[in-house]
C-alpha positions as CSV (number, residue, x, y, z in Angstrom):
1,X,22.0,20.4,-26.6
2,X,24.0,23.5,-25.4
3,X,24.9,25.2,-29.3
4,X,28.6,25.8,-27.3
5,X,28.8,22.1,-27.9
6,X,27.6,21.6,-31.3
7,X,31.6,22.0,-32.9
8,X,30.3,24.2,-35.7
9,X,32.9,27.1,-36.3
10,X,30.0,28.9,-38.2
11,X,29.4,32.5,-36.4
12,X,26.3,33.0,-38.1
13,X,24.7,29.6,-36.5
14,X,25.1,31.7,-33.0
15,X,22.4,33.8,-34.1
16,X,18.2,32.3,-33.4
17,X,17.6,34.5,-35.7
18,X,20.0,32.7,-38.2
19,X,18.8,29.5,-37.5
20,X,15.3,30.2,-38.5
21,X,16.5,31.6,-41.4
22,X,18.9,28.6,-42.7
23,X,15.8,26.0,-41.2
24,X,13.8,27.7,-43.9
25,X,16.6,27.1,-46.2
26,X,16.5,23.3,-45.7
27,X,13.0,23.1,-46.0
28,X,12.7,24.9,-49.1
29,X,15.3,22.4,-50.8
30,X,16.8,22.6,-54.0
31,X,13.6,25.2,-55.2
32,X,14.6,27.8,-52.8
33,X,13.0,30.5,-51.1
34,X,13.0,34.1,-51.7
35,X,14.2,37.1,-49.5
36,X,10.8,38.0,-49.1
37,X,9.3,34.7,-48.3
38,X,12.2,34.6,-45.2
39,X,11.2,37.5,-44.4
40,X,7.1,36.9,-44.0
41,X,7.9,33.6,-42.2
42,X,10.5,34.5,-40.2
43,X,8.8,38.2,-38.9
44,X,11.8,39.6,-39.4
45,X,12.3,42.9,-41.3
46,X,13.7,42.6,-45.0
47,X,16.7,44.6,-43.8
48,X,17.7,41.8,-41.1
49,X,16.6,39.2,-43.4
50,X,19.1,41.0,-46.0
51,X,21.9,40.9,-43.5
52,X,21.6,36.8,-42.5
53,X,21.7,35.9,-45.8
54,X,24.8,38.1,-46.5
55,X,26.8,36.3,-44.2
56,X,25.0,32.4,-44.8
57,X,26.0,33.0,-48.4
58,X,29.8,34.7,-47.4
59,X,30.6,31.6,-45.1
60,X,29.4,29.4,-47.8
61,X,26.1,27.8,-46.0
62,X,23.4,29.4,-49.0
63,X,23.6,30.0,-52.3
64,X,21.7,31.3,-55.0
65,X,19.2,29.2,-56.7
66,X,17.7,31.9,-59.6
67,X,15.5,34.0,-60.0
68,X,11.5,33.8,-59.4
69,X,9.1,35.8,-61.4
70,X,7.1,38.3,-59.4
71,X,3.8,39.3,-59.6
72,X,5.2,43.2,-59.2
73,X,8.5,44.5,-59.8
74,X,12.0,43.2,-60.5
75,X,12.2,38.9,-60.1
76,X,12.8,37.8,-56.7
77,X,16.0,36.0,-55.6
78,X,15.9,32.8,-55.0
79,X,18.5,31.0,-52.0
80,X,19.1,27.6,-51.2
81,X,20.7,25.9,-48.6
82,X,24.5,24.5,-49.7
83,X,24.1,21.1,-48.2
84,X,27.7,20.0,-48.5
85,X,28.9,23.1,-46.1
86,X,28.4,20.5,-43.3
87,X,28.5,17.1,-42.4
88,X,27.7,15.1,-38.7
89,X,28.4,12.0,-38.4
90,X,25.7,9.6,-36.9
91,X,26.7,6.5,-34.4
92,X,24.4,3.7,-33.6
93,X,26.3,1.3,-30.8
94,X,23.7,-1.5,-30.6
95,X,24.1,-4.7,-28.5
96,X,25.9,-6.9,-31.1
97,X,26.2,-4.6,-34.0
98,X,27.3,-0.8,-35.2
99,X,25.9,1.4,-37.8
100,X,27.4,4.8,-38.9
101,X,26.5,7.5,-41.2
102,X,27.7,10.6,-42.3
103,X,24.7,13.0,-43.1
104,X,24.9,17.1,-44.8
105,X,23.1,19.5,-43.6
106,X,20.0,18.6,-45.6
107,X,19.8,14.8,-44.3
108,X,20.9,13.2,-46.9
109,X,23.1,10.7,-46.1
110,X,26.8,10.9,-47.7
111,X,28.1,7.7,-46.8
112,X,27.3,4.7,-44.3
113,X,28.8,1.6,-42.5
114,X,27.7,-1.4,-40.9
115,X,30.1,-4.1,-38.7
116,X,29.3,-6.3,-36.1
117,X,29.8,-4.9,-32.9
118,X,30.2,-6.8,-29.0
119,X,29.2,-4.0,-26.4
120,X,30.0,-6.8,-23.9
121,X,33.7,-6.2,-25.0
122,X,36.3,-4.3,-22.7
123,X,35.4,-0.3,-23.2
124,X,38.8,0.5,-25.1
125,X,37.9,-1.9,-27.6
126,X,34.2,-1.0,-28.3
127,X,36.0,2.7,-28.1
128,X,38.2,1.9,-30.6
129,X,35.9,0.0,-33.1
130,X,33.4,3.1,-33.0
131,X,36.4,5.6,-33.4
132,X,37.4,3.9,-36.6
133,X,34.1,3.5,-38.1
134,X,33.9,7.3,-37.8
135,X,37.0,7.9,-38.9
136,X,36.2,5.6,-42.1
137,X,33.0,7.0,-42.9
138,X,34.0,10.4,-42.6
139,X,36.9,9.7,-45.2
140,X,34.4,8.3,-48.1
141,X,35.9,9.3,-51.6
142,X,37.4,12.3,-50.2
143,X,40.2,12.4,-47.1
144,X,39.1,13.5,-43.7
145,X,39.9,16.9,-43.6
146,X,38.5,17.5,-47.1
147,X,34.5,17.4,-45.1
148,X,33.5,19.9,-42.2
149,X,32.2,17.3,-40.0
150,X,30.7,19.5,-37.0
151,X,30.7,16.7,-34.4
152,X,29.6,12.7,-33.8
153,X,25.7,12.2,-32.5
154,X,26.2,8.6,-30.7
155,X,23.0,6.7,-29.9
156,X,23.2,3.9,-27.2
157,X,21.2,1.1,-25.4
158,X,19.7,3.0,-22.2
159,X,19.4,3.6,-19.8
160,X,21.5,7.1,-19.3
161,X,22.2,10.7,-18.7
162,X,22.2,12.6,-21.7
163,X,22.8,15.8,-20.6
164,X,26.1,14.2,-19.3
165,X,26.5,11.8,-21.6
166,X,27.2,9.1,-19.1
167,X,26.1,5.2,-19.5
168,X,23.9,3.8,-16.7
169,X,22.8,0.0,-15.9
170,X,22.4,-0.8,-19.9
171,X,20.5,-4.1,-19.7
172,X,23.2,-7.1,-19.7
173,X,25.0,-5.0,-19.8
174,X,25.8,-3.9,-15.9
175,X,29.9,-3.0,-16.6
176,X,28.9,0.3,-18.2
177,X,27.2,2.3,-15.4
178,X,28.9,5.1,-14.7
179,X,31.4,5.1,-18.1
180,X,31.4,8.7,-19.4
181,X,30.5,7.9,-23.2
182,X,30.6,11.3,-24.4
183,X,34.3,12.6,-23.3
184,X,35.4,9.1,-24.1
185,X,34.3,9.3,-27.7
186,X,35.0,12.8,-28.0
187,X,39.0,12.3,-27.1
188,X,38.9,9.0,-29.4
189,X,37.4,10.8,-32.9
190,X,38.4,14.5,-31.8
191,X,35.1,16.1,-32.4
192,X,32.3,17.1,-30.6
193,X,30.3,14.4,-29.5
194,X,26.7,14.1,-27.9
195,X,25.4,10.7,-26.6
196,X,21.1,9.9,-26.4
197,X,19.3,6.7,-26.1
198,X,18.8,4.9,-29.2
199,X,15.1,5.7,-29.6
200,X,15.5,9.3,-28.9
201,X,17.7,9.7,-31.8
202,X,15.3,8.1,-33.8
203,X,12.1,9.5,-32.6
204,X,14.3,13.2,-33.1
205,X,14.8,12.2,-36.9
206,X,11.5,11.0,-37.8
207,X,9.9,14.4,-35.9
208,X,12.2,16.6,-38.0
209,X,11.0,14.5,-41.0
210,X,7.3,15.3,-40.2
211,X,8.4,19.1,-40.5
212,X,6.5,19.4,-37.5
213,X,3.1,18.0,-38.9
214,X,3.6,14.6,-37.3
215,X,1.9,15.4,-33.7
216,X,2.7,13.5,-30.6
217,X,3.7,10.2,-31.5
218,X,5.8,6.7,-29.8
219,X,8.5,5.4,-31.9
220,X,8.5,1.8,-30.5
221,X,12.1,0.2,-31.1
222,X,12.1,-3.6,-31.2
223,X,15.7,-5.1,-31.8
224,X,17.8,-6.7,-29.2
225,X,15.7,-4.6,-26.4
226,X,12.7,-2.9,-26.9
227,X,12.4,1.0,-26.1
228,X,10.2,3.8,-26.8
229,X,10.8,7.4,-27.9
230,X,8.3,9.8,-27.0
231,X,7.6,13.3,-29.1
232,X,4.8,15.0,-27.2
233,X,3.7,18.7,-27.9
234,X,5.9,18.8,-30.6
235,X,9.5,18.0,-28.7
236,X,11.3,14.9,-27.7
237,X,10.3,14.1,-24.1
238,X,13.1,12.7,-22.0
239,X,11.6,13.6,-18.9
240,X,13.2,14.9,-15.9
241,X,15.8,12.4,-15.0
242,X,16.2,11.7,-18.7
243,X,15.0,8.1,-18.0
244,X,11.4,8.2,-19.9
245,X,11.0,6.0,-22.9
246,X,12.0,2.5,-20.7
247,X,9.1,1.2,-22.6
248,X,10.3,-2.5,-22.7
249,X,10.8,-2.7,-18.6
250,X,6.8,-2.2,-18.1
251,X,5.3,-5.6,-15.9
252,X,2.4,-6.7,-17.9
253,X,3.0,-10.7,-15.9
254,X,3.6,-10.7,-12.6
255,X,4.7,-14.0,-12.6
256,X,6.5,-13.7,-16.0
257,X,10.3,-14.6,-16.7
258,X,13.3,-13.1,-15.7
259,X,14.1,-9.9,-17.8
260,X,17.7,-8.9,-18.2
261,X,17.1,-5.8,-15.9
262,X,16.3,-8.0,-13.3
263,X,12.8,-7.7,-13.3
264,X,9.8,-10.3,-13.9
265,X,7.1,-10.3,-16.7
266,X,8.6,-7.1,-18.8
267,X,7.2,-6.6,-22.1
268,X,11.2,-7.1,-23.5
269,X,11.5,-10.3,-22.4
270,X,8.2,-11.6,-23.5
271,X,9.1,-10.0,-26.9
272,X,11.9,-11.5,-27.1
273,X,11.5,-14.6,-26.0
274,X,8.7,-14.9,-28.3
275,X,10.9,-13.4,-31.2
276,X,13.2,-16.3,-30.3
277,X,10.8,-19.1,-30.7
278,X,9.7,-17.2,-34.2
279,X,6.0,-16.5,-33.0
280,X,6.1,-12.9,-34.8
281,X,2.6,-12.8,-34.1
282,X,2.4,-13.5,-30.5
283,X,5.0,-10.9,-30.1
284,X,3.6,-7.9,-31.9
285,X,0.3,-8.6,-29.7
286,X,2.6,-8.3,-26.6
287,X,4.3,-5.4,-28.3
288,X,0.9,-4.0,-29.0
289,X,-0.3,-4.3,-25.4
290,X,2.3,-2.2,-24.4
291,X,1.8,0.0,-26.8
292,X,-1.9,0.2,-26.0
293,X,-1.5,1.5,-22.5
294,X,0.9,4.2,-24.2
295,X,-2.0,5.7,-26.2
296,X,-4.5,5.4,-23.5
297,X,-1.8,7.0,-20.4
298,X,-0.4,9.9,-23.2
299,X,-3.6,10.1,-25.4
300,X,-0.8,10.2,-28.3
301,X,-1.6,10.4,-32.2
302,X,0.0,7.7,-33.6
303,X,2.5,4.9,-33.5
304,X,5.5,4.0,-34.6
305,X,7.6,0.6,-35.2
306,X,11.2,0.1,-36.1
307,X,14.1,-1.8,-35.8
308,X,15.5,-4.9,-37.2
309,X,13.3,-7.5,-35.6
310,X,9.9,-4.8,-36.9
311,X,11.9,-5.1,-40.2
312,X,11.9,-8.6,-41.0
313,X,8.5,-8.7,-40.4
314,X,6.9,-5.1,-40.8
315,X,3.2,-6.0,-42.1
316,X,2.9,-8.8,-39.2
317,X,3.8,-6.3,-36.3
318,X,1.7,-3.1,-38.2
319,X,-1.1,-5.6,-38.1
320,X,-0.9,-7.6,-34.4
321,X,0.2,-3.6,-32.6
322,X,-3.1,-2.0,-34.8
323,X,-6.0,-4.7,-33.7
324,X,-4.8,-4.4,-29.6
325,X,-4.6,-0.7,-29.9
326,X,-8.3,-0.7,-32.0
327,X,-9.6,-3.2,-29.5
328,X,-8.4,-1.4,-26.4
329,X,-9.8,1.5,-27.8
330,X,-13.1,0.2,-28.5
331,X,-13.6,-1.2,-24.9
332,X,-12.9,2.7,-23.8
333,X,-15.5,4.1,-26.2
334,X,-12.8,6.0,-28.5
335,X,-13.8,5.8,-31.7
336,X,-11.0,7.6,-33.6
337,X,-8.3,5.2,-34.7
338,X,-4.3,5.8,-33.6
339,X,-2.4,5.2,-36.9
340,X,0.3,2.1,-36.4
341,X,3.4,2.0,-39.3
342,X,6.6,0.9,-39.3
343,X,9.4,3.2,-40.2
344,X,11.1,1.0,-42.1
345,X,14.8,0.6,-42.8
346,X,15.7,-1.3,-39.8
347,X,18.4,0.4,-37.7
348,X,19.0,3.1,-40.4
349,X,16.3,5.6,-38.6
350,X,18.5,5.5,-35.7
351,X,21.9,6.3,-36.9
352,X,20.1,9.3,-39.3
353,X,18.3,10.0,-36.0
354,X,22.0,10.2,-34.1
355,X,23.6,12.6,-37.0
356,X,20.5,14.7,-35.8
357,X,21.0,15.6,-32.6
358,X,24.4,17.1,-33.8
359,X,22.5,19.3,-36.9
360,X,19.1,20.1,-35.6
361,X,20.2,22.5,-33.0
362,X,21.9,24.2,-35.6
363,X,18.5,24.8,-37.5
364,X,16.7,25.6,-34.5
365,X,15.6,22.6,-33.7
366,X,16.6,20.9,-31.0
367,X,13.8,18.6,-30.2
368,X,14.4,18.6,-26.5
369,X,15.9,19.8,-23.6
């Protein structure tokens, strides 16, 4: 995401430099971190250091949090970030439902919705449903203009361009190739908006979570589709034509049923299909075949399953996923076992996930091209 784009009138969030500076910030939470301690992580000299955090604290982004005894001279100063300096607003437009939250700059979410939602519906109305919901949940307690929302991360059903923020062949969904999401939303809510595949967003959000320790992992989304987003050498991988995570369209049965991308045999539709007839078992081994012949093409270190269909079921899917992936593994002679979880919360992880790809860049981390 292109920092031109993000909708923050902050000066200071121009600056790299800056952005390291207010990521530590966020990391260090309510404790704080000292001038010093910036300034050791960072590699900056005290003096710059001195300077950033003059102008986070005059445009209201950091704040004193004490002081800290030190082991030689006077007590160190202590900053924090000011979480509420900053909201984005994160949209999840699913198949049949939406989800919106409004998260500050330290993730915490501030507010939330949830309505049913028809993506099968003319544009101007699905427009106009996901315009209001960000117009309510930017409101909460307070009115609008009383929040600096910074801009509206939307996460959709792929596939798409998200560098363009344009809708391609979304499965059943044929009627929005070619619709140009981003400008759309961004004339309906008047903010800056930036538009990513559902499982991007969330694979972004749980990354950032990790604080970087989580390594190259799948998030494996099974709701009304099934997706994947990838986070390999420590950045969200959307590949060159921004089509990589199409997890669910893989043939494991040649001969299978139809999928709704008009394809035979795809893991989605054998998913599904076995979601539908309430085999949760027979679908997380399916699921976990898939997932199998992730870890053995990417040699990632871990899994990870969400959604709502994962949800209402988490231990069955942990458990069905895990023994293919341990079984595969066997047969190849690894002996080091790929972590399966589930991330729990649903749909949640990908609305946080969408508020993300708004903030992150502002902290330096973009997760992505």
């Amino acid at each position: 995401m292109n920092r031109s784009n993000s909708g923050a009138n902050l000066p200071t969030l121009r600056s790299h430099n800056a952005a390291l500076v207010l990521d530590l910030l966020r990391a260090a939470g309510e404790r704080g971190i000292s001038r010093l301690e910036l300034a050791e992580r960072t590699g900056l000299t005290p003096q710059a250091v001195s300077k950033i955090t003059a102008r986070l604290r005059a445009e209201g982004l950091a704040a004193g949090a004490g002081r800290r005894a030190s082991t030689g001279g006077k007590p160190r100063t202590v900053l924090r970030l000011v979480p509420d300096a900053g909201y984005a607003v994160g949209l999840h437009l699913d198949r049949d439902e939406l989800t919106v939250v409004l998260v500050d700059l330290s993730g915490a979410v501030a507010a939330s919705r949830t309505a049913p939602l028809d993506l099968g519906a003319p544009a101007d109305e699905v427009l106009a449903a996901a315009a209001d919901a960000v117009t309510e949940v930017r409101g909460g307690d307070q009115g609008p203009g009383e929040r600096q929302v910074l801009g509206v991360g939307a996460a959709v059903p792929g596939p798409l361009d998200h560098r363009d923020g344009v809708l391609h062949r979304v499965t059943g969904f044929p009627q929005w190739d070619g619709y140009p999401l981003r400008d759309a939303l961004a004339v309906r809510t008047g903010l800056p908006v930036v538009v990513d595949k559902d499982t991007n967003a969330a694979a972004l959000g749980l990354a950032l979570r990790a604080a970087g320790d989580g390594g190259d992992f799948a998030y494996l989304h099974l709701g009304t589709g099934l997706g994947a987003g990838l986070v390999l050498g420590g950045a969200l991988h959307r590949g060159a034509r921004t089509a990589a995570g199409e997890f669910g369209h893989q043939t494991v049965q040649l001969d299978g049923p139809v999928c709704g991308c008009g394809g035979r045999g795809c893991i989605e539709a054998l998913c599904l299909a076995a979601v539908a007839r309430g085999d949760a078992a027979e679908a997380a081994r399916v699921l976990g075949t898939g997932a199998a012949n992730l870890v053995g093409l990417l040699d990632i270190d871990r899994v990870v399953l969400g959604g709502r269909t994962v949800a209402a079921d988490p231990d069955a899917y942990v458990r069905g996923v895990r023994a293919v992936i341990d079984e595969r593994a066997g047969l190849g002679g690894i002996d080091a076992p790929v972590p399966v979880t589930a991330a729990g919360g649903g749909d949640r992880p990908v609305a946080e996930g969408a508020a993300q790809l708004i903030l992150a860049p502002l902290f330096g981390r973009a997760g992505g091209a």
